[in-house]
C-alpha positions, 0 to 999 in steps of 0.5 A: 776760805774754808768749804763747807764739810760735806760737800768739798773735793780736795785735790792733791795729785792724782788722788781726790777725796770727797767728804760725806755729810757728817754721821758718813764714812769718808770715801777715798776715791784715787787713780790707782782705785779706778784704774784698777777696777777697770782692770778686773771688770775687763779681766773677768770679761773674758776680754784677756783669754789668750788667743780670744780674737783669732778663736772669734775670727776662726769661728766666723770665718774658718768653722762651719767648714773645718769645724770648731773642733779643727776635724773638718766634717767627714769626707767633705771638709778637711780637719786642720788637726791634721793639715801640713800648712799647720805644722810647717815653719814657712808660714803658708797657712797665712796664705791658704786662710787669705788666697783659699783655693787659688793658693791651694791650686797653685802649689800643690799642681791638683784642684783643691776639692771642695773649693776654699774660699778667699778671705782677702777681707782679712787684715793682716793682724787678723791673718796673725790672730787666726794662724796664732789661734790655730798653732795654739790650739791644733799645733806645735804652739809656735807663735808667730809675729806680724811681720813674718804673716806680712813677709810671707803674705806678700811671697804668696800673693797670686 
């Protein structure tokens, strides 16, 4: 038994085609076609910039002290431009972000002045977003993994 023109869905696959009434063009709906609508909905979303996360948590977090520029604001906060953290290959930077002062305190033997917070809310993959983020933008552009932020994470821990 043969459906009825107009109102069949012929399956073949992964590709499905749905005939219109008579006098329509044929529309041709497949896999491929949704999947690659998604694609470009979420490439022009702005969702794909490199880098997009650690910038939206460095704005959250790290900005209204170092500025969204990295300069910092004069006297009182320190620019990250020009921090050692950013450009040394161990990685403290993951423990300044997380351990703020108290980290600051304890390697450098003087009083981090004014006081950095903690921001131990932060996973570890957030910790790797924001240090990527910032060796992208103010540094050497040295892109690190999860498991040296994790490593070194647990070096720092107070």
């Amino acid at each position: 038994m043969k459906p009825n023109r107009g109102s069949s869905i012929v399956r073949a696959g992964w590709k499905s085609t749905y005939e219109l009434p008579p006098g329509l063009n044929r529309i041709k709906i497949t896999f491929g076609s949704i999947f690659a609508l998604f694609f470009i909905f979420f490439l022009f979303d702005g969702c794909t910039g490199p880098f997009t996360q650690g910038k939206a948590l460095y704005e959250a977090n790290c900005s209204r002290c170092h500025g969204s520029d990295g300069q910092g604001f004069e006297n009182l906060y320190p620019g990250i431009r020009e921090s050692p953290y950013l450009h040394e290959k161990n990685l403290n930077l993951a423990c300044v972000i997380v351990y703020g002062s108290t980290f600051l305190d304890q390697n450098s033997h003087k009083s981090a002045d004014p006081l950095m917070p903690e921001n131990k809310h932060l996973t570890s993959v957030e910790v790797l977003n924001i240090v990527n983020y910032l060796s992208w933008e103010f540094g050497k552009q040295t892109q690190h993994t999860i498991e040296s932020v994790m490593r070194n994470l647990e070096k720092c821990e107070p």
